[in-house]
C-alpha positions as CSV (number, residue, x, y, z in Angstrom):
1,X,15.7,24.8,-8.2
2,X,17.5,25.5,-11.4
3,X,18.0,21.7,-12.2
4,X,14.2,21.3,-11.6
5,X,13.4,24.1,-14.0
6,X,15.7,22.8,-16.3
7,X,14.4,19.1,-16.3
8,X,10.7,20.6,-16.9
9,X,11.6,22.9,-19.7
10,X,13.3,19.5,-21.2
11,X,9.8,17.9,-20.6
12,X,8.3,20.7,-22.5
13,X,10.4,20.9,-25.6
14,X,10.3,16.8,-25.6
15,X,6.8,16.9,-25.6
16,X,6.4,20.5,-28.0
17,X,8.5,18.7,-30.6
18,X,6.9,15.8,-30.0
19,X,3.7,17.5,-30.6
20,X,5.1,19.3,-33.8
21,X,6.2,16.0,-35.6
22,X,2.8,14.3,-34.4
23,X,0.7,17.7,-36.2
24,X,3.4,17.5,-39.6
25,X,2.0,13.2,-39.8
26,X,-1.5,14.1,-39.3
27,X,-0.8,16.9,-41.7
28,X,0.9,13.9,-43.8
29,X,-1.6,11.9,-43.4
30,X,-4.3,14.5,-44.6
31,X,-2.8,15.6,-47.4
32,X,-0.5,13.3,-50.4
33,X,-1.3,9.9,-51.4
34,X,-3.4,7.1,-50.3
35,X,-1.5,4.4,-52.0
36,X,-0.4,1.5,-50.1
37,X,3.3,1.3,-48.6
38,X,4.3,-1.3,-51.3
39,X,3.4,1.1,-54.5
40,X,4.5,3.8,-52.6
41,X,8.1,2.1,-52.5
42,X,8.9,1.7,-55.9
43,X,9.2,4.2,-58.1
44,X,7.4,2.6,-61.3
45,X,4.2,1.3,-59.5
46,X,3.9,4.9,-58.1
47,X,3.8,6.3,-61.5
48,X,1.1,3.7,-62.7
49,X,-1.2,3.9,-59.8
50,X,-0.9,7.6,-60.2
51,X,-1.6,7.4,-64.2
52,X,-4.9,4.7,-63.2
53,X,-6.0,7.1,-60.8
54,X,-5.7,10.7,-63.5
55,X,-7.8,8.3,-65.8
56,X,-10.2,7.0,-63.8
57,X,-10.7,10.6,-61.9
58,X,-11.0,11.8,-65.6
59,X,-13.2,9.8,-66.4
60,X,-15.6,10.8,-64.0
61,X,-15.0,14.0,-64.1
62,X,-16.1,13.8,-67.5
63,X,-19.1,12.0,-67.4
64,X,-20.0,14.5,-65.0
65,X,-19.6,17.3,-67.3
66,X,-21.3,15.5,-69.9
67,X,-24.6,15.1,-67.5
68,X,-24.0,18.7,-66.9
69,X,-26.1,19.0,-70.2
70,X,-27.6,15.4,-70.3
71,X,-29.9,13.9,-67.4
72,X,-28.3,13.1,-64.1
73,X,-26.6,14.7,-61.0
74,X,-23.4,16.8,-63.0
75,X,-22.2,18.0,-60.4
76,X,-22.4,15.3,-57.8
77,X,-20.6,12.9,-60.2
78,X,-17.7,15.4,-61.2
79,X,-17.2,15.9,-57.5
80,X,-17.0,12.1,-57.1
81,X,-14.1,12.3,-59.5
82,X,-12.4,15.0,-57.9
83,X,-12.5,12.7,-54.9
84,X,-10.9,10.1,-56.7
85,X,-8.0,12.5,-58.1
86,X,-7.7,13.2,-54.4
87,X,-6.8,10.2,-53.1
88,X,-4.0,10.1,-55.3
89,X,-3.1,14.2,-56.0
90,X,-2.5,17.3,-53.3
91,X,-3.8,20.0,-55.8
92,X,-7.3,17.7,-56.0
93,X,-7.2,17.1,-51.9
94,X,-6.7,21.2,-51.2
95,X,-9.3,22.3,-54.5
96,X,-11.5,19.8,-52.5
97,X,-11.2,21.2,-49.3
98,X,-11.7,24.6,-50.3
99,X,-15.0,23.2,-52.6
100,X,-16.4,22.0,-49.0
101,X,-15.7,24.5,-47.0
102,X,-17.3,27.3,-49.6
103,X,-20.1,24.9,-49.4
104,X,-20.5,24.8,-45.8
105,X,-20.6,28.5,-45.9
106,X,-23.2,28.9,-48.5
107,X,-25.4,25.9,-46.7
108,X,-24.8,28.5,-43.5
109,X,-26.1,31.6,-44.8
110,X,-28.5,29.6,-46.9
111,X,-30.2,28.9,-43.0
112,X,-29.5,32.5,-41.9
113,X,-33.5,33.3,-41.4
114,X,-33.1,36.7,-43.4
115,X,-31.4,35.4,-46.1
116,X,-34.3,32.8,-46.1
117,X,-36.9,35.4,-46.4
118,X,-35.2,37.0,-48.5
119,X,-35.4,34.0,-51.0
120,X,-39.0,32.9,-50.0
121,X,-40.0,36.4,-51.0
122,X,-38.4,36.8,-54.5
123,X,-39.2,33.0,-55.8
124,X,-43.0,34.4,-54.3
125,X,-42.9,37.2,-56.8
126,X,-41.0,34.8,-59.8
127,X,-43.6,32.7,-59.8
128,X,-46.7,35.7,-59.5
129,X,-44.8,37.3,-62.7
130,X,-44.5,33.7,-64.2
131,X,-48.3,33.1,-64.1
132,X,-48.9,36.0,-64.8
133,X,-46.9,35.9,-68.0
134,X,-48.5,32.7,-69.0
135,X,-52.0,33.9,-68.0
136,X,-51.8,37.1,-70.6
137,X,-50.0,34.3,-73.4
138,X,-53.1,32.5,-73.0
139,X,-55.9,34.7,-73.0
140,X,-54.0,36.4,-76.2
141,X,-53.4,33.4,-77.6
142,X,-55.2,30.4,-76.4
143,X,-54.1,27.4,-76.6
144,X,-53.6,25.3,-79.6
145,X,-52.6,21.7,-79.6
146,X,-50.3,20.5,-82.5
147,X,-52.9,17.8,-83.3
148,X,-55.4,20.5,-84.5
149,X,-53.3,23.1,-86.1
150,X,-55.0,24.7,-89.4
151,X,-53.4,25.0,-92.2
């Protein structure tokens, strides 16, 4: 009995570290760099493909900001270069997994049906004081098109 127990509690360490080291290279895998074997192995390609990738994730980034104020999707294009950075760069992989997840929450509660009343209810009474607003601007005011301003 004792030699059976033992050769089964052998099994089960074999296959628990087994397990262990499989979870540490998915965990490998999931976070740290993308690069292929080759630039990975020596040590002044790393540093190059890691400079191309800071720039080029810059970039981005960047131009993201910059449509923040100009026309275009700001904040789809900045995360597109935070995706870049994190191919390359742990600190951009876990900022981006937290950015999803905090998204997936919000998406969540945004579905909640209270929360969507909630909402459908206050842009209801925005947009009643809105025209409102404009309604009392007009019938104080009128309206007066630059074309046919007096002087």
């Amino acid at each position: 009995m004792n030699a059976e127990n033992d050769k089964q509690n052998k099994v089960a360490v074999t296959v628990t570290a087994d397990s262990v080291a499989g979870d540490e290279r998915a965990a490998e895998r999931r976070l740290g760099s993308r690069a292929p074997e080759f630039i990975r192995k020596s040590r002044l390609l790393r540093t190059g493909w890691q400079v191309g990738i800071f720039v080029v994730g810059l970039a981005v980034v960047g131009a993201g900001v910059a449509m923040l104020v100009l026309p275009g999707p700001g904040w789809l294009v900045i995360f597109g270069g935070m995706a870049i950075w994190a191919t390359e760069f742990t600190w951009a992989q876990i900022v981006l997994r937290w950015t999803r997840r905090k998204v997936t929450e919000a998406a969540q509660r945004a579905l909640d049906p209270k929360v969507r009343r909630r909402n459908i209810i206050l842009t209801t009474a925005g947009l009643v004081i809105i025209t409102a607003l404009a309604g009392i601007y007009l019938w104080k005011f009128g309206i007066v098109v630059p074309w046919k301003i007096k002087q």
